[in-house]
C-alpha positions in Angstrom: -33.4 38.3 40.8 -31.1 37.9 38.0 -31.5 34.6 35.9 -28.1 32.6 35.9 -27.0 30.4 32.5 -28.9 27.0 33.9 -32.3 28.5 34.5 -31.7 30.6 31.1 -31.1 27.0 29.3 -34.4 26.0 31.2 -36.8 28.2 30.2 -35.1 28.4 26.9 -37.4 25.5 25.8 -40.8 27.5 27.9 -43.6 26.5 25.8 -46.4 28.1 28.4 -49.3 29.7 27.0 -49.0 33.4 28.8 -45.6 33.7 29.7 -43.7 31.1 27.4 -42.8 33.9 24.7 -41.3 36.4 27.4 -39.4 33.5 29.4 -37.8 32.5 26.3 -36.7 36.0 24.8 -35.3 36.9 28.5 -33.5 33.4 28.4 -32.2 34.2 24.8 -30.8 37.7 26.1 -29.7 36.2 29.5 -27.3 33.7 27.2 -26.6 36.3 24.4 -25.4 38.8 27.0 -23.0 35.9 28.7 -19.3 37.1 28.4 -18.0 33.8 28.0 -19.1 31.4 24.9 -21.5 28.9 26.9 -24.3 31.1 26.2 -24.3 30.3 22.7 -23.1 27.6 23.3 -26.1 26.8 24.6 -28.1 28.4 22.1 -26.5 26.4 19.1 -27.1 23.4 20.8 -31.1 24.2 21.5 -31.4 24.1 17.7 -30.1 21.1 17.4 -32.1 19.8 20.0 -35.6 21.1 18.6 -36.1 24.4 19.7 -39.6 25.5 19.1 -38.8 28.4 17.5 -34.9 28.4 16.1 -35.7 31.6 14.4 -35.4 33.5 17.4 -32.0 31.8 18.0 -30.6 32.3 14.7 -31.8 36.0 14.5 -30.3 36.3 18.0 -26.8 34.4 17.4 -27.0 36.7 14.0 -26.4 40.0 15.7 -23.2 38.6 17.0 -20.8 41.0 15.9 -16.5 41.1 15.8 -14.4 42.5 17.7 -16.7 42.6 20.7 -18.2 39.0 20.0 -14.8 37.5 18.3 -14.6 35.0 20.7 -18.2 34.0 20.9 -17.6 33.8 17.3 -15.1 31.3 17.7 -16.6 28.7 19.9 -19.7 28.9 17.3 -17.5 27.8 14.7 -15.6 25.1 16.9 -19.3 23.7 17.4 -19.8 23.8 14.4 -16.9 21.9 13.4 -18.0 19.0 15.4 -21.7 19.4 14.9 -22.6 20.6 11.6 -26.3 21.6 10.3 -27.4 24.0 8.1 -28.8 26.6 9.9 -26.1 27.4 12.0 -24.3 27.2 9.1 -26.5 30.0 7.4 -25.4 32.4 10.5 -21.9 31.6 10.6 -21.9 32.2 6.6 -22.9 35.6 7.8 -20.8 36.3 10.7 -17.5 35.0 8.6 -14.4 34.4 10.9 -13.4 37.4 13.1 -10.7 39.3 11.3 -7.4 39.8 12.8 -7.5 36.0 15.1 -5.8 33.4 13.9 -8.0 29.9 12.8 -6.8 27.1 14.8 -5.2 24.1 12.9 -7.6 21.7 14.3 -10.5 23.6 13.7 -9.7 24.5 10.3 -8.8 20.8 9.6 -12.4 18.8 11.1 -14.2 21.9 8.7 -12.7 21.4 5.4 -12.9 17.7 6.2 -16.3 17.8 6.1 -17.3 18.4 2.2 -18.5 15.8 0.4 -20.5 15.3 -2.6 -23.6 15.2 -1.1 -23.4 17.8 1.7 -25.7 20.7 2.1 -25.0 24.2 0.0 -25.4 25.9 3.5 -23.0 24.1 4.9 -20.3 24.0 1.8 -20.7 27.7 1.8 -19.8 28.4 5.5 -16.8 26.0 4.8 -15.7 28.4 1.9 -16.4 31.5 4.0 -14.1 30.3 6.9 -11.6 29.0 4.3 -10.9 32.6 3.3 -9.5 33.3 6.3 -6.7 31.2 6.2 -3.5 32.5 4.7 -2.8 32.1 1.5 0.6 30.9 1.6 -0.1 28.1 4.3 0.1 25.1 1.5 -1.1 22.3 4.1 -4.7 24.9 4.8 -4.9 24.8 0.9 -3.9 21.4 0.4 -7.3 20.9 2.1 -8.7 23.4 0.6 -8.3 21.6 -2.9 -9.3 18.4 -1.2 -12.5 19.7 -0.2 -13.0 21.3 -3.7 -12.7 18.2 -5.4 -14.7 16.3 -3.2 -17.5 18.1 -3.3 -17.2 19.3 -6.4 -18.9 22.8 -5.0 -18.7 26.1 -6.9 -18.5 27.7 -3.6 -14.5 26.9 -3.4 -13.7 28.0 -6.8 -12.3 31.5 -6.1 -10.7 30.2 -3.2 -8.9 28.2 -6.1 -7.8 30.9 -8.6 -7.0 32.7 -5.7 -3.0 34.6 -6.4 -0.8 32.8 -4.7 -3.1 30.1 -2.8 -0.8 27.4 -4.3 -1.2 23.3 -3.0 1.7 21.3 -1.5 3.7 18.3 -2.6 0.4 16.1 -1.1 -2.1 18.5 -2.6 -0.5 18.1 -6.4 -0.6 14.1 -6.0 -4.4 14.8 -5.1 -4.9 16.4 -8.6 -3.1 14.0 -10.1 -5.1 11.5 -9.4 -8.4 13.5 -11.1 -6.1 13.1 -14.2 -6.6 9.3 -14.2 -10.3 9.8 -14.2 -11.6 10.6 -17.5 -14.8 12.9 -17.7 -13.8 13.8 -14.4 -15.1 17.9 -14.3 -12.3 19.2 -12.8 -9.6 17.3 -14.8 -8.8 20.2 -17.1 -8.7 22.7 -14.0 -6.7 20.0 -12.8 -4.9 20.1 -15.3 -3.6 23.5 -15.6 -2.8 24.1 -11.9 -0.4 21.0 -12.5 0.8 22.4 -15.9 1.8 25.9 -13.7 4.3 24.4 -11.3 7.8 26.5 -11.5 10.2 23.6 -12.2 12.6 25.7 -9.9 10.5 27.5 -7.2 8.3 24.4 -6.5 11.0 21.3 -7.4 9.7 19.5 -4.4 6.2 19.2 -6.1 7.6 17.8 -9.6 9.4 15.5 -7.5 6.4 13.9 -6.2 4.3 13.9 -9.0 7.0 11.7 -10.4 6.9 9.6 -7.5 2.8 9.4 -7.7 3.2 8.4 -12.0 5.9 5.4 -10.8 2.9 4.2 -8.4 0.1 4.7 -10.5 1.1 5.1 -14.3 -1.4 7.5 -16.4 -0.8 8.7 -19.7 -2.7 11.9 -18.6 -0.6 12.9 -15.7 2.5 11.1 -18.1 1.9 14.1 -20.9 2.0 16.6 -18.5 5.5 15.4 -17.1 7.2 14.8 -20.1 6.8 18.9 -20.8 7.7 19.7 -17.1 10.6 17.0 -17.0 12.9 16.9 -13.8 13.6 19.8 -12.0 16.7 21.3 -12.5 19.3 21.2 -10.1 17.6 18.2 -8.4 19.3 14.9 -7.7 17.4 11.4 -8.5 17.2 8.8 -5.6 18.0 5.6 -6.6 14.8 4.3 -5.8 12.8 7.2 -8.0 14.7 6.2 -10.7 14.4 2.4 -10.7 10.5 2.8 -10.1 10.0 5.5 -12.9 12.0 3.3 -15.4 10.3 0.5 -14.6 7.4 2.0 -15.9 8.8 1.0 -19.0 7.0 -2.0 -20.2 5.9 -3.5 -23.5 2.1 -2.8 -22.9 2.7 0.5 -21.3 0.9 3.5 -22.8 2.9 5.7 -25.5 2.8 8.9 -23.5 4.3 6.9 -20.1 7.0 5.9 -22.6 7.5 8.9 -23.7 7.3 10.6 -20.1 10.4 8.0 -18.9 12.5 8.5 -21.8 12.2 12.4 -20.9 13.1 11.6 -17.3 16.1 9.1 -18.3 17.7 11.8 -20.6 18.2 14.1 -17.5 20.0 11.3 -16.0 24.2 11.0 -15.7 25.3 9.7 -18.3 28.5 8.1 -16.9 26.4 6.4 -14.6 26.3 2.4 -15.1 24.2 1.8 -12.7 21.3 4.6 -14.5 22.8 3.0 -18.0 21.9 -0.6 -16.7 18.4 0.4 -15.8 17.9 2.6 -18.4 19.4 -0.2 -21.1 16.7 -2.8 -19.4 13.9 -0.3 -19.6 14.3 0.0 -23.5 14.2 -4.1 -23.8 11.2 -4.4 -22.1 9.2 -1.8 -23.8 11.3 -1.9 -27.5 10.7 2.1 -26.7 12.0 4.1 -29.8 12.8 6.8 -27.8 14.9 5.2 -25.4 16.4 3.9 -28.1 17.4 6.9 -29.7 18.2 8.0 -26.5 21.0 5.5 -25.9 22.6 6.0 -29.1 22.1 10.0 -28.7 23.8 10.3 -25.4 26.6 7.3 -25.9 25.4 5.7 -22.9 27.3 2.8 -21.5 26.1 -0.3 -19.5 28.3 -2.3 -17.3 26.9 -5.3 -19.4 28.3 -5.5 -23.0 26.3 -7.8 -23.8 23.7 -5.0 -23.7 25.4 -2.6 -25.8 26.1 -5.7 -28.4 22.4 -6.2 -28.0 21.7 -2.1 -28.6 24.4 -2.2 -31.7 23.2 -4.7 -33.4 19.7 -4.3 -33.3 19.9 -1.0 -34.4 22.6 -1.9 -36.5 25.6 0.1 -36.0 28.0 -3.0 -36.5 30.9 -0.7 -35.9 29.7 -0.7 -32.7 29.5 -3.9 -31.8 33.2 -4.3 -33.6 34.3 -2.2 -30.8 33.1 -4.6 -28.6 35.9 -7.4 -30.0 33.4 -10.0 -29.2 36.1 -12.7 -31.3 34.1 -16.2 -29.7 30.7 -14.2 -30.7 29.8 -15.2 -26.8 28.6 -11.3 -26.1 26.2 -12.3 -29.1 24.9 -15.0 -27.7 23.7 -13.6 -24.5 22.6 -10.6 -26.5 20.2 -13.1 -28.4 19.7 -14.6 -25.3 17.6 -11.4 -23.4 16.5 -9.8 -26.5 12.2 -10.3 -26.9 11.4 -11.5 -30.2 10.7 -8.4 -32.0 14.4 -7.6 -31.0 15.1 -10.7 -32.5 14.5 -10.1 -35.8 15.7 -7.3 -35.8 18.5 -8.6 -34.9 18.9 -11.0 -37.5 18.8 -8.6 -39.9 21.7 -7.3 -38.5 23.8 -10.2 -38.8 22.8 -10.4 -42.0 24.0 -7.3 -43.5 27.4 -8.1 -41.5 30.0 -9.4 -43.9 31.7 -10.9 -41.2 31.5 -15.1 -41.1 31.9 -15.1 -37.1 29.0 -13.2 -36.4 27.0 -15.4 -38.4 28.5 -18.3 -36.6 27.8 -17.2 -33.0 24.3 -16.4 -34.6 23.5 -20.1 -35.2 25.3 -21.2 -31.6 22.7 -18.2 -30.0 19.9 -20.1 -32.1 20.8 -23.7 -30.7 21.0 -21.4 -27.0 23.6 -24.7 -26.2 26.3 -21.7 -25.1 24.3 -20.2 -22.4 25.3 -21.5 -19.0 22.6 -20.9 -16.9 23.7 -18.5 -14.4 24.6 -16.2 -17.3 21.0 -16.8 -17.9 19.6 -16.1 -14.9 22.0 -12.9 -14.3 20.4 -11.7 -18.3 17.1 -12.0 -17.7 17.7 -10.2 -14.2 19.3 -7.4 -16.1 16.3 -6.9 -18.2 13.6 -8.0 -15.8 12.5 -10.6 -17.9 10.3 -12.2 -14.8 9.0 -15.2 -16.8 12.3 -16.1 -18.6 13.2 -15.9 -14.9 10.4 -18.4 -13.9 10.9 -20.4 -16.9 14.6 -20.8 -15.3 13.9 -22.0 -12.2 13.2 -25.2 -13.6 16.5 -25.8 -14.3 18.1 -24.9 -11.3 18.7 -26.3 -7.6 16.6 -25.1 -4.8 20.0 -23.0 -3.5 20.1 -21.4 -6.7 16.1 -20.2 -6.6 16.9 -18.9 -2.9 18.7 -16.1 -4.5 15.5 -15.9 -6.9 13.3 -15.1 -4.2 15.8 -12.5 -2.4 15.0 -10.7 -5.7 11.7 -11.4 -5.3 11.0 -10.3 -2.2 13.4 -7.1 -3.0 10.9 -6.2 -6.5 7.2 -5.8 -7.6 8.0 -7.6 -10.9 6.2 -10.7 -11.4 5.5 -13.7 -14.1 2.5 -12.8 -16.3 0.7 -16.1 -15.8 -1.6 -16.5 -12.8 -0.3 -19.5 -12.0 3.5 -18.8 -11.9 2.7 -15.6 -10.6 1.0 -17.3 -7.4 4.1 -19.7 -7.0 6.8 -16.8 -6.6 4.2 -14.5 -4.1 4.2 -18.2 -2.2 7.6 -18.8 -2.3 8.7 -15.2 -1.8 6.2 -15.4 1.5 8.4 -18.8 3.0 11.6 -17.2 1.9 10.8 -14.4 4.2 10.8 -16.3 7.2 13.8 -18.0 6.7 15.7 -15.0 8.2 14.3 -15.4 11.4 14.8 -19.1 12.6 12.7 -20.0 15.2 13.4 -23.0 18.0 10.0 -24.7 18.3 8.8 -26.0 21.6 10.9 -29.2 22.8 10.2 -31.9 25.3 10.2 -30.5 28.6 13.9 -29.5 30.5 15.3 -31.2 33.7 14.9 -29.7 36.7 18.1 -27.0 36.9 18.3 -26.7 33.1 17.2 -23.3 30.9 17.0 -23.2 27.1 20.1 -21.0 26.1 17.7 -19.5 23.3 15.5 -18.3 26.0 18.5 -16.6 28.1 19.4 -15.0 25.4 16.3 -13.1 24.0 15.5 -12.4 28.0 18.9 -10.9 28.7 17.8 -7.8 26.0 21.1 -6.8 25.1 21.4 -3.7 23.3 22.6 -2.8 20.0 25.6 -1.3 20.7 26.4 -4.7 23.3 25.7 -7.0 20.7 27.9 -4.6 18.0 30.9 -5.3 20.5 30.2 -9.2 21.3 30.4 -9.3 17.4 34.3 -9.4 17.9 34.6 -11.1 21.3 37.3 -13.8 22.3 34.5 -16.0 24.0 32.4 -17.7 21.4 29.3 -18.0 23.5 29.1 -14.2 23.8 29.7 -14.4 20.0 27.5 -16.8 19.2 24.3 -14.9 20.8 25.8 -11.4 19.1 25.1 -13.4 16.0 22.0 -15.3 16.6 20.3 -11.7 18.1 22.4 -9.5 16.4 20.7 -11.2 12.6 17.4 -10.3 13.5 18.1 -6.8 13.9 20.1 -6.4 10.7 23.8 -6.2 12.4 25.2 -8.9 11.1 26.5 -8.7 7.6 27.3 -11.8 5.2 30.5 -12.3 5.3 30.6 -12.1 9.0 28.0 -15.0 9.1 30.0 -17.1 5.9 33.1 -17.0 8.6 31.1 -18.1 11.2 30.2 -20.8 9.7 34.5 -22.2 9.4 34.8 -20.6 12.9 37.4 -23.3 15.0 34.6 -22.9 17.8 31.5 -25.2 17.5 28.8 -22.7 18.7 29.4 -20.1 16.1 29.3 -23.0 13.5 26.1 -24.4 14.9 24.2 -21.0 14.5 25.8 -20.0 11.2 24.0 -23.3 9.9 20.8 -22.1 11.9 20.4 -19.0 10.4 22.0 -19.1 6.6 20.8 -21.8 4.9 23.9 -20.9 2.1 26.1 -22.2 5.1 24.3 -26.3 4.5 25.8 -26.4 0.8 28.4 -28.5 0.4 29.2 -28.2 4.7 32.2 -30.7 5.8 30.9 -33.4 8.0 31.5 -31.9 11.8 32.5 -33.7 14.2 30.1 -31.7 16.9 26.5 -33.6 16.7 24.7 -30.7 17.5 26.2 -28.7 14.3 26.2 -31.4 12.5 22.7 -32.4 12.6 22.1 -28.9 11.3 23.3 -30.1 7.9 20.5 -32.3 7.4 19.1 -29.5 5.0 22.4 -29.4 2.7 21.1 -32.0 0.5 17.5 -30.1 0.0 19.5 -27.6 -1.5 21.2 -29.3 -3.9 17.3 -30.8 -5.0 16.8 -29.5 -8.8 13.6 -28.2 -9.3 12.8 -29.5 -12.4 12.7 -33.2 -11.2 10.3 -36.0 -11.6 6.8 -36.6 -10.1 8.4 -39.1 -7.6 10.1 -36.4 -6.2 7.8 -34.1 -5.3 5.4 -36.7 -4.0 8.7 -37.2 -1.6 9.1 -33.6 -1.0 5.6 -33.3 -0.2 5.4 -36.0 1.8 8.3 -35.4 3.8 6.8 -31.8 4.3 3.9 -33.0 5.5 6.1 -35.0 8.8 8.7 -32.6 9.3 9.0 -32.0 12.6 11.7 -31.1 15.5 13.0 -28.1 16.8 14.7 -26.2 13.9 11.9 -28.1 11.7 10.3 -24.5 10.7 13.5 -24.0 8.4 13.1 -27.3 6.6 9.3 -27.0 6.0 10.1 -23.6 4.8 12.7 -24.7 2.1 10.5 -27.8 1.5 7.1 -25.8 0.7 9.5 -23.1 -1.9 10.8 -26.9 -3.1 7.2 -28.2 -3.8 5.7 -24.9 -5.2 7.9 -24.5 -8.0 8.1 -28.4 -8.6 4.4 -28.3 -8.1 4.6 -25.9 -11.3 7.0 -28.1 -13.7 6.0 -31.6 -12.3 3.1 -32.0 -10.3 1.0 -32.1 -13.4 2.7 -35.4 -14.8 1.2 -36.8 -11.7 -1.3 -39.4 -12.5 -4.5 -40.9 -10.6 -4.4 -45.2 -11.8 -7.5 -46.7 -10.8 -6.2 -50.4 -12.2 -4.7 -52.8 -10.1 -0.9 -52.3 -10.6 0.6 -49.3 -12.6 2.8 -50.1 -16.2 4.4 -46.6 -16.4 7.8 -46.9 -15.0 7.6 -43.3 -13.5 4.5 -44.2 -11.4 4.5 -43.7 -7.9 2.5 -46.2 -5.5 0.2 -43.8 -2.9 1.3 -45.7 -0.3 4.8 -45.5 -0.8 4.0 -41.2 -1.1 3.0 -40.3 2.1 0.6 -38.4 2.8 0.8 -36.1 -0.7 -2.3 -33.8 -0.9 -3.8 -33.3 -4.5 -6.2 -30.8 -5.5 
């Protein structure tokens, strides 16, 4: 009687003294001879399972041959994928992948996912042997390919690298790029070169990236090799690639990044202000030569003159800043104003060599800084992303005005250098967040009969495109919801919220002061409660920041009770209030122990509520 597949895998594992050896060689050809792959199937997976004698196995799965066996061949390296070892690993090193079938993705993908470091030669080799089948121009197969050569650092892949035409993709040249930040690394120089090869034309996608990748994670390495590839050709900048590459620009930042942005601004359009802006700020925070020169070189323009006054007379080409017919000197001013301190002097010696008396005169005016309003200021220090001068602002300002701080906060990576400031703006930044989604906090419980309109409103799911249309609807109920839903999925702009706020009808008043806390400042007494109880935040806004240790025990007391249904808005704008006062004036917060306190700022602890000090 023939022996089926089952009673094969049975006697596969026959140890018996007489007949054990011929039971197991018929089970071995009853499970070669299979036409379908479960036979070795099987076979493989008796190794793994302690076969007595895998030799006979191995030889047996050995004589496997393609075409006849291609598709055996297959499911041996689909096991293998899954369950690695290295002896079936030695066989399928010899087998190779049958020629003329195709290697499926998946199967291709859980194999050259597997080299590591640390993983057997046996098996690194079969990897290399199957990678050879795929084609050469698939650059997502040899994006893995390179993965798995650098992470096992294996000789075994190294032809598959220098193979003609076996090129990486747009992810696989980021890869590299990151060996570039690791020095010592053995395969930086290959590295290296492969990087140095990219057509700035044929593979324009690739430059593109590796740009990308030096904005994320700055190396001087990967920075050198840029500057000589530059942009590609041809190639438009997004607005977000450019502000993140000249941000890279900084006054610590390594001489070959420097050098690497000023090569990617000079490709830029030189009639556009918004790229003159950024590439104007870039060269005050890093004092780069070579944007510099750059700026002179291609006449750029910003949309700030006091930036160009600041370029001309630092670099001294007073008939520049002539041009500029800055009579009051006020251009100077807020030049002197943004420009760091080497900039400074440099500047003075500007003024010096001028004969002229005003310049000299708006010089000493820029020294007393007494004709700098601060939103000028603040709108300088923006331009040049001076975050500290920025923090160092805030305590001059009301909490309204530091609101549109934090927008910029929340919209840039840029932070203050000192821990401590640095950990305020994150904090605040974090509150400032939630203020765009105001949230109606559980209430006392509703009559019988009576719903919470809120509630109707989020259950009744209207779409877009209904809330879109209820945007310009006669009945202000239907207008009012269009707003309050409509803000939370970015469809209502601004200025449609500011007029919202003067509408004649009361419930599109009361949710403009719900939802834009801009809409509070300096709001007319209405004579609907409900809206007007939402004003109860108008004079927060107008707090200054910079106030007294009595105020922000208040502050901080008050956030510790607020409470009420629209209460998360208040706490929100209180705890941005009390971290940057916590900043300027916490610390003139004393501890008396004595009886009675002398210093007329003090502040009785009972009178402070419950204030938490740490």
């Amino acid at each position: 009687m023939k022996m089926t597949l089952d009673e094969a895998r049975k006697r596969l594992f026959d140890t018996g003294f007489l007949l054990g050896g011929r039971r197991r060689r018929a089970a071995l050809k009853v499970l070669l001879g299979s036409p379908g792959p479960e036979g070795v199937l099987a076979l493989a997976a008796a190794i793994g399972q302690g076969h007595p004698h895998p030799k006979e196995i191995l030889n047996g799965l050995g004589r496997l041959a393609a075409p006849a066996d291609a598709a055996k061949i297959e499911a041996l390296w689909d096991y293998f994928s899954r369950t690695p070892s290295p002896a079936l690993a030695g066989v399928l090193n010899r087998l190779g992948w049958p020629p003329g079938r195709a290697v499926p993705a998946k199967t291709a993908q859980d194999l050259l996912a597997l080299p590591e470091e640390k993983t057997p030669q046996e098996i690194l080799n079969a990897v290399a042997t199957l990678a050879r089948a795929l084609p050469v121009g698939d650059e997502a197969a040899n994006d893995a390919i390179y993965g798995a050569w650098l992470r096992s650092g294996s000789k075994a892949f190294d032809w598959l690298i220098a193979e003609p035409g076996r090129r990486p993709g747009a992810q696989g040249v980021v890869t590299l790029a990151g060996v570039l930040s690791k020095p010592g690394h053995p395969r930086a120089a290959a590295c290296t070169a492969i990087i140095q090869g990219l057509s700035p034309t044929a593979e324009a996608e690739k430059i593109a990236a590796l740009w990308g990748h030096l904005a994320r994670a700055p190396s001087p390495a990967l920075a050198g090799v840029l500057t000589k590839l530059g942009w590609p050709p041809g190639r438009a900048v997004e607005t977000k690639t450019r502000r993140e590459v000249l941000a890279l620009a900084v006054e610590d930042a390594a001489p070959e990044v420097l050098q690497a942005v000023a090569a990617f601004a000079h490709i830029l359009p030189v009639d556009d202000e918004a790229a003159n802006d950024d590439i104007y700020g870039a060269w005050v925070r890093s004092q780069s030569a070579a944007l510099e020169s750059l700026i002179a070189q291609q006449g750029r323009q910003s949309a700030s003159p006091a930036l160009e006054a600041l370029h001309a007379l630092v670099t001294g080409r007073l008939e520049r800043y002539a041009a500029l017919k800055d009579q009051d000197g006020a251009l100077l001013v807020q030049a002197f104003a943004m420009a760091p301190e080497p900039f400074r002097s440099r500047l003075a010696q500007g003024v010096a060599a001028s004969p002229d008396r005003g310049i000299k005169e708006a010089y000493r005016r820029a020294l007393s800084s007494g004709e700098i309003d601060k939103a000028q200021s603040v709108a300088n220090l923006k331009l040049v992303g001076d975050e500290d001068g920025l923090f160092e602002q805030t305590r001059h300002l009301r909490l309204l005005d530091v609101l549109g701080l934090c927008e910029r906060w929340a919209a840039v990576p840029g932070r203050p250098t000192h821990p401590d400031h640095r950990a305020a703006v994150d904090k605040a930044v974090t509150e400032y967040r939630g203020l765009g989604a105001f949230k109606v906090e559980p209430g006392p419980e509703l009559p019988d009969g009576m719903v919470d309109i809120f509630d109707v409103w989020r259950d009744e799911k209207p779409s877009d495109a209904d809330l879109r249309a209820d945007l310009t609807a006669e009945d202000p109920f239907r207008k009012a919801r269009a707003l309050y839903l409509g803000q939370e999925r970015n469809l209502v702009e601004a200025q449609r919220l500011a007029a919202a706020a003067k509408s004649e009808h009361w419930p599109e008043r009361l949710i403009a002061r719900l939802l834009d806390p801009a809409a509070l400042a300096g709001a007319p007494e209405d004579h609907v409660l409900w809206v007007n109880a939402c004003a109860g935040d108008a004079g927060l806004l107008a707090a200054p920041i910079g106030g007294t240790p009595e105020d922000y025990a208040r502050h901080s007391a008050r956030f510790q009770q607020a409470s009420g249904p629209a209460a998360a808005r208040t706490r929100a704008l209180l705890s941005i209030l009390c971290t940057f006062q916590g900043v300027f004036v916490a610390g003139g917060i004393t501890v008396d122990e004595t009886g009675e306190a002398t210093d007329r700022g003090a502040v009785e602890l009972e009178d402070a509520g419950e204030v938490e000090f740490e």
